[in-house]
N, C-alpha and C positions, 0 to 999 in steps of 0.2 A: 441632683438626683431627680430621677423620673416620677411623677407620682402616680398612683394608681388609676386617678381619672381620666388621665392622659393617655395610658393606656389602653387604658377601655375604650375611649374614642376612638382612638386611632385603628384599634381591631373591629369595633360594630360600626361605624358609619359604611367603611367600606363594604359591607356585609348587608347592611338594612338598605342602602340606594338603592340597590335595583330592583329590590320586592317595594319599592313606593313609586318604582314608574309608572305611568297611567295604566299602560295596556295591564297591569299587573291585578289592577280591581277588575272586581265582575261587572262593574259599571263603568266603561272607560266612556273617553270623551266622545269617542266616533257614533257612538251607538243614540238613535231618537229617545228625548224624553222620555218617552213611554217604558219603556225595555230599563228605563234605572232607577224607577221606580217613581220620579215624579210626576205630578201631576200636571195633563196639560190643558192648558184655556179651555179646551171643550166640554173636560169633563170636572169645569168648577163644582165646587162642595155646593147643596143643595141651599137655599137661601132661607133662614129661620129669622124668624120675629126678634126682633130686637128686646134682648132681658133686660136693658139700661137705659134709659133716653129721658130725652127733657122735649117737655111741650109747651108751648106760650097760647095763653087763652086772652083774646083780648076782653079789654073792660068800657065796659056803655062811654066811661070821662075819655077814652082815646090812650089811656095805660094798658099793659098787659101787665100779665102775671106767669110767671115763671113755675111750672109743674116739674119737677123731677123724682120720677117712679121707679122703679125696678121689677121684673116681675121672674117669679119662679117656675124654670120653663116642668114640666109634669115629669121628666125622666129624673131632672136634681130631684125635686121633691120624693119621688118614690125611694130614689136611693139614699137618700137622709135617712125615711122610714127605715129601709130595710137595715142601715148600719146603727141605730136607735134599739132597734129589735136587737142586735144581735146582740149589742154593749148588755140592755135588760136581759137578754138570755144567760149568759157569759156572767154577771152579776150573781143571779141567780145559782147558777151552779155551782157557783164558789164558796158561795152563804151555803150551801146547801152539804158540801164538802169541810165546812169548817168543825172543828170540834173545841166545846168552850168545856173549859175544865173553872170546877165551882170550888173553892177553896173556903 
């Protein structure tokens, strides 16, 4: 007996091949970089300060010492704030909405 997934196969692959040949995306293979939306070497992302790193400070005896920092670049930071704000707003309104019955 035939089973139904067999079926199915054999009706949609034939059917799905041709809509997955290349020419078939808006990005085929022939077309530059540029035109499929990737980025090319020229135009690398802009270079920001490293948020994670470790530094080594050396010491008077000939040891060093191993610093590892992180820092919070000013755009995270404000968007903490503003999703902080929102949770206390959203709080607020709820408490504000609630009704306590006194028994």
């Amino acid at each position: 007996m035939i089973s139904i997934r067999r079926v199915a196969l054999v009706l949609v692959i034939p059917i799905s091949l041709p809509a997955m040949a290349p020419e078939g995306f808006s990005g085929g293979i022939d077309q530059p970089a540029d035109s499929r939306g990737m980025v090319s070497r020229e135009q690398a992302a802009p270079a920001k300060p490293p948020s994670v790193g470790v530094q080594e400070i050396p010491r008077p005896d000939g040891g060093h010492d191993v610093i590892y920092y992180s820092v919070t670049p000013p755009e995270e930071q404000q968007a903490r704030q503003q999703a902080e704000t929102h949770k206390y707003e959203k709080s607020l309104e709820l408490l504000n909405s609630a009704i306590i019955i006194k028994r």
